[in-house]
C-alpha positions as CSV (number, residue, x, y, z in Angstrom):
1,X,-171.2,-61.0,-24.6
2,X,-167.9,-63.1,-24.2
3,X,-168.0,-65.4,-21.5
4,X,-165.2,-64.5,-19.4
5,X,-167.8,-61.1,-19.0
6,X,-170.7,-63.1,-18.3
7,X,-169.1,-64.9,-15.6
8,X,-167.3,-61.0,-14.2
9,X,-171.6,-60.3,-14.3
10,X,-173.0,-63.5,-12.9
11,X,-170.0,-63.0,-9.9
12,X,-171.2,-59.1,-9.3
13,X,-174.7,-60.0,-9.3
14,X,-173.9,-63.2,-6.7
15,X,-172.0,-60.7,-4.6
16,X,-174.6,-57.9,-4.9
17,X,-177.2,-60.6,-3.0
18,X,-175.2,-60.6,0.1
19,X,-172.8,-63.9,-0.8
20,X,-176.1,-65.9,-1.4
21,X,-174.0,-68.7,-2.8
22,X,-170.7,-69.7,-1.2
23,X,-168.0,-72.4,-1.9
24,X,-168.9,-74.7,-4.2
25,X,-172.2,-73.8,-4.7
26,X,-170.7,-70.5,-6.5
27,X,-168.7,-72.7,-8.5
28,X,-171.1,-74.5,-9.6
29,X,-173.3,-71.8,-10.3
30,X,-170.6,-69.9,-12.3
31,X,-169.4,-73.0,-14.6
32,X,-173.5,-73.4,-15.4
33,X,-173.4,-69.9,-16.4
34,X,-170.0,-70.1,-18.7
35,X,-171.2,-73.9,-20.0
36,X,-174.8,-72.0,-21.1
37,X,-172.8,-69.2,-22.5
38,X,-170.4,-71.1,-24.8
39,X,-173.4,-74.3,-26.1
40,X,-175.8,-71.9,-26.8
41,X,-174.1,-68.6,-29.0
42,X,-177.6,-68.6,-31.2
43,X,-179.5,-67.2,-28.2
44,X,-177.5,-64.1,-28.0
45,X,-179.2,-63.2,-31.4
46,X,-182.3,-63.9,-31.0
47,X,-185.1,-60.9,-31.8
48,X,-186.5,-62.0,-28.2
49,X,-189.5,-63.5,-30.1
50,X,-191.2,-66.2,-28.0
51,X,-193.6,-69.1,-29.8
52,X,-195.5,-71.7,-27.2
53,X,-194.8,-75.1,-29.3
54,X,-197.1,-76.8,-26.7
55,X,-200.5,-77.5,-26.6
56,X,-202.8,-76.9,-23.8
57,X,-204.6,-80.4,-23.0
58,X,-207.7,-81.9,-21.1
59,X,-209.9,-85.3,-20.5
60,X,-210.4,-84.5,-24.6
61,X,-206.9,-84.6,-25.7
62,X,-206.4,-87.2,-28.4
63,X,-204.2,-90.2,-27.2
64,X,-203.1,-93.2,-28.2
65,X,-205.2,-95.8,-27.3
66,X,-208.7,-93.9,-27.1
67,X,-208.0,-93.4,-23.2
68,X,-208.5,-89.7,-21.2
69,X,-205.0,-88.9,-20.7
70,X,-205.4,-86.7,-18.0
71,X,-208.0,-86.3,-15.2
72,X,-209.1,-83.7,-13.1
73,X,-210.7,-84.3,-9.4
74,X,-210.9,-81.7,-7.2
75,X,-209.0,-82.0,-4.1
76,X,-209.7,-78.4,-2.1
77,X,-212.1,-75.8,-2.5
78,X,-212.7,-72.3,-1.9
79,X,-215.6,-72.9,-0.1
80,X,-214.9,-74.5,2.7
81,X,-210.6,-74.9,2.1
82,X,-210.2,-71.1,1.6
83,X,-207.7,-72.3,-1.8
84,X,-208.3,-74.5,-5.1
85,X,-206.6,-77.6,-5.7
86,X,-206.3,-80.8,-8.3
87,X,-205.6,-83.9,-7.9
88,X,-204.1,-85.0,-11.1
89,X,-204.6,-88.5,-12.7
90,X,-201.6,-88.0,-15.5
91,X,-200.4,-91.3,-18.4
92,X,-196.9,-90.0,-19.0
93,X,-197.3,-89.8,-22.9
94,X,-200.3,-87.4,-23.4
95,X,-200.5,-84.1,-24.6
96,X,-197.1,-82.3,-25.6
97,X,-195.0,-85.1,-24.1
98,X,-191.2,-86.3,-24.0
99,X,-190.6,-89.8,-25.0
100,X,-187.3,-90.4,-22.8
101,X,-185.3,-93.5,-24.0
102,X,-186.4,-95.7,-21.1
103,X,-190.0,-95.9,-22.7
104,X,-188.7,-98.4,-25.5
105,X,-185.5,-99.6,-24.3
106,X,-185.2,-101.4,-21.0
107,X,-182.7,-100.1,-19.1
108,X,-182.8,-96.9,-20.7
109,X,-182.2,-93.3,-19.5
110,X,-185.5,-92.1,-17.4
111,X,-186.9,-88.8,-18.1
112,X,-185.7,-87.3,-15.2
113,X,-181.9,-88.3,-16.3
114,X,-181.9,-86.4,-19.3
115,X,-178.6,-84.4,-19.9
116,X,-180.1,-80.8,-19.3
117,X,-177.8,-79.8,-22.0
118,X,-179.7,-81.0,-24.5
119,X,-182.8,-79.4,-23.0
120,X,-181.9,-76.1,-24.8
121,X,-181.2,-76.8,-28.2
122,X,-180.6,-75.5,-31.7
123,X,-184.2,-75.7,-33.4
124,X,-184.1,-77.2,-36.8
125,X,-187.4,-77.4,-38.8
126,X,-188.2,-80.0,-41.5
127,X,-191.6,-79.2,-43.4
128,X,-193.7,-81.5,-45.0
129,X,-196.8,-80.3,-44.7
130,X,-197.4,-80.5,-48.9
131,X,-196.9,-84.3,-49.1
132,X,-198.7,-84.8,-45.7
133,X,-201.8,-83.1,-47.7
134,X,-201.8,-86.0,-49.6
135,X,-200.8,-89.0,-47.3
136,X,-201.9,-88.8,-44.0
137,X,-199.3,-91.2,-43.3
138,X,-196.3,-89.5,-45.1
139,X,-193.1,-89.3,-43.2
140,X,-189.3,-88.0,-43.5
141,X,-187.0,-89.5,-45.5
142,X,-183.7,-89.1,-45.9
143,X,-184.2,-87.2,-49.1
144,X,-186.0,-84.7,-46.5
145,X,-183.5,-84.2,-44.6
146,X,-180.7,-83.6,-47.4
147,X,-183.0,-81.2,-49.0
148,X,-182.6,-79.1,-45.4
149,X,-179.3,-79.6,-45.3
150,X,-178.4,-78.3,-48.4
151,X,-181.2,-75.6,-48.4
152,X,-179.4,-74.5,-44.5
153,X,-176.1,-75.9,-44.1
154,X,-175.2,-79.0,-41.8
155,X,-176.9,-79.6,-38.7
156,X,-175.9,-78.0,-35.4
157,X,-174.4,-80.3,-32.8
158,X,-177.1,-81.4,-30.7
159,X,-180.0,-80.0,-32.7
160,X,-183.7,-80.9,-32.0
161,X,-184.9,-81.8,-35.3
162,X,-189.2,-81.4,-35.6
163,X,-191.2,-82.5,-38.5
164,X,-193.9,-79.8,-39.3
165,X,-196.6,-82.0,-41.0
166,X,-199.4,-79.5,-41.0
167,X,-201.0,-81.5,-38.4
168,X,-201.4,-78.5,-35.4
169,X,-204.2,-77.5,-37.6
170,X,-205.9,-79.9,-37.0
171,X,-206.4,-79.9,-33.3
172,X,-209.7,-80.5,-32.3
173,X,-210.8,-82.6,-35.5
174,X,-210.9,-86.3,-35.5
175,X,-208.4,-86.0,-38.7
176,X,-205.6,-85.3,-36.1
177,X,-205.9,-88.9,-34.6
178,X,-207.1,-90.8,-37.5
179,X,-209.5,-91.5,-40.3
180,X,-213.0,-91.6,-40.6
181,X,-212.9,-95.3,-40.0
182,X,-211.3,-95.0,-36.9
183,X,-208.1,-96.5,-38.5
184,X,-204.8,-94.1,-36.6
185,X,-203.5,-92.0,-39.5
186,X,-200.9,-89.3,-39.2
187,X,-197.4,-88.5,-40.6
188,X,-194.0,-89.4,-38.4
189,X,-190.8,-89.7,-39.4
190,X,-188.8,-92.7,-41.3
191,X,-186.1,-95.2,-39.7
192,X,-184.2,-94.4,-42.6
193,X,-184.1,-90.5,-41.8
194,X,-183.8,-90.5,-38.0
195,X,-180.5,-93.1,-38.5
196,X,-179.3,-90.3,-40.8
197,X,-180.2,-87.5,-38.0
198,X,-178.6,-89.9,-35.2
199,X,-175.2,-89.9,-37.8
200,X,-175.5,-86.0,-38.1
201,X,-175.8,-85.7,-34.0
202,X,-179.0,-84.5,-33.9
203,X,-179.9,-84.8,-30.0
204,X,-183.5,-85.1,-30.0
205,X,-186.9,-85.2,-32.7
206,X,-190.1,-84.0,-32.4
207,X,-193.3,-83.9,-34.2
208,X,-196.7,-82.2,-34.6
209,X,-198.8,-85.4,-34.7
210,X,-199.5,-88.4,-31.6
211,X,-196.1,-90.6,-32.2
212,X,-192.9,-90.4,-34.0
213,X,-193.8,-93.4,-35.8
214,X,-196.7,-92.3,-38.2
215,X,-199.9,-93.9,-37.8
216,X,-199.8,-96.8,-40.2
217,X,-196.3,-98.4,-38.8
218,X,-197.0,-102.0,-37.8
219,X,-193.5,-102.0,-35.7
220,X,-192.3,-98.6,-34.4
221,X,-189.0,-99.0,-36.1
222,X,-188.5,-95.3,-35.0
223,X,-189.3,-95.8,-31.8
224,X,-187.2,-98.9,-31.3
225,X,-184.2,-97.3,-32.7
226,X,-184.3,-93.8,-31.4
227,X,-184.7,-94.1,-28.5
228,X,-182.4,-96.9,-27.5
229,X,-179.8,-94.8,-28.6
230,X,-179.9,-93.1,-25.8
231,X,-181.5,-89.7,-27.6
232,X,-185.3,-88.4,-26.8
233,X,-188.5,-88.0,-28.4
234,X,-191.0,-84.9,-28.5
235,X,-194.8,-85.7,-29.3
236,X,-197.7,-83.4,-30.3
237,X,-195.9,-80.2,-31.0
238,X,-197.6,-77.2,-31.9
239,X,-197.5,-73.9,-33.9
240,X,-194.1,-75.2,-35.7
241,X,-195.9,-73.5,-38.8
242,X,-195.1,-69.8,-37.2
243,X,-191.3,-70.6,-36.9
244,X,-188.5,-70.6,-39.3
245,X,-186.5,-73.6,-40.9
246,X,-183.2,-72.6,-38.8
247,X,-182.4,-69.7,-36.3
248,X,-184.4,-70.7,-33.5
249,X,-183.9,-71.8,-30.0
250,X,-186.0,-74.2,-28.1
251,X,-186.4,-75.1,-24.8
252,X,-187.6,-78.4,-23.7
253,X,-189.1,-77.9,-20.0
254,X,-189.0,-82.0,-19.5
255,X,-190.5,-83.3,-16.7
256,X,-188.5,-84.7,-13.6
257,X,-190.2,-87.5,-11.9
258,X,-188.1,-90.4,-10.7
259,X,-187.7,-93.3,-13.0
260,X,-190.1,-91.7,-15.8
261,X,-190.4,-93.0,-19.4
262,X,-191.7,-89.6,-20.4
263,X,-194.0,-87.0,-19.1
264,X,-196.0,-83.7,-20.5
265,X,-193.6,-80.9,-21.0
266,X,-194.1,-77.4,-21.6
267,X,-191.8,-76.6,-24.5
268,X,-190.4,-72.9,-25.8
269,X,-188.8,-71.4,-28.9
270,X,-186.9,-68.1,-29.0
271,X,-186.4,-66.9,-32.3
């Protein structure tokens, strides 16, 4: 549909809801509409097939630094409240989470700043699951990401770029954290690569594992380069295994806290 339609329908459908919006509200509403229209052309050909990239999480969840990452305490009750409620005791960076730049550069854009526009974003899928077989600490290189590039064509402007290591598989086994010895052990992505993403305008990474940094880096190069640049992160994606290389669209529900570094996020492909 060509946008100058959209917008004739988004209009109808405002007026149809008896002038709901008015003034600039309806302007606002109607530029949204044309801005999602013209970034986004991939999702008009989409086969409407929907993959949950995010894992479900608990006390259990494997983090970082050993802690529970989220807590449960019940707040109300059925019985006597007449309705259930939580109280939540959340780390930012646990389960499928958003590293927002401000979590390793001071001064740097909070979660809740993130330009919504790259929220919704071209999906572009880098596998290295066979070298990850072998080296639990393997990453992506450069070489990685020319091999896509020539295997799909250049990368989309503003493209979320997601290492598939493998690693959603093994959810629920100590092997997803680290090694027998307790030593942290999983693949990430290279400095090298994610300076060649930055160049390409890649928008945002994400990977299947605990950090974008894989388990043996002593410094967090990726980390401290990345993010800085103003761009975000995505940890602990799953089911990147049922997607292909290129075609699909993801969205990135990123939470909106005040001032966050990060936050769980509920995050969507359309394929």
């Amino acid at each position: 549909m060509c946008n100058a339609c959209l917008i004739e329908n988004v209009k109808h459908h405002m007026m149809s809801r008896r002038r709901l919006f008015s003034g600039a509200a309806a302007t606002a509403a109607l530029g949204a509409a044309a801005g999602l229209a013209a970034a986004r052309p991939a999702m008009a050909q989409a086969s409407g097939r929907v993959v949950d990239l995010t894992h479900a999480y608990d006390s259990d969840f494997p983090t970082f630094d050993g802690k529970p990452g989220i807590l449960f305490e019940p707040d109300k009750n059925f019985d006597p409240d007449g309705y259930h409620l939580f109280k939540l005791t959340i780390f930012e960076h646990t389960g499928t989470h958003i590293d927002a730049p401000l979590h390793f550069a001071q001064g740097g854009i909070s979660v809740d700043a993130l330009p919504v526009e790259n929220l919704i974003a071209p999906l572009c899928i880098i596998d290295i699951s066979a070298k990850a077989a072998e080296d639990p600490n393997a990453t992506v290189e450069p070489a990685d990401v020319e091999a896509w590039i020539s295997a799909h064509g250049d990368l989309p402007a503003g493209a979320c770029v997601a290492m598939n290591s493998g690693w959603s598989a093994r959810m629920g086994d100590p092997s997803w954290r680290n090694l027998p010895d307790g030593t942290l052990a999983f693949p990430g992505f290279s400095k090298a690569a994610t300076d060649l993403l930055a160049d390409a305008g890649a928008a945002s990474i994400g990977v299947d594992t605990l950090s974008l940094d894989p388990g043996n880096s002593a410094d967090f190069a990726v980390h401290y380069s990345w993010l800085p640049s103003g761009r975000f992160g995505i940890e602990g994606l799953a089911n990147l295994d049922q997607l292909p290389a290129t075609g699909a669209t993801v969205f990135i529900g990123a939470p909106k806290h005040r001032g966050g570094t990060g936050g769980p996020a509920r995050i969507i492909a359309l394929v």
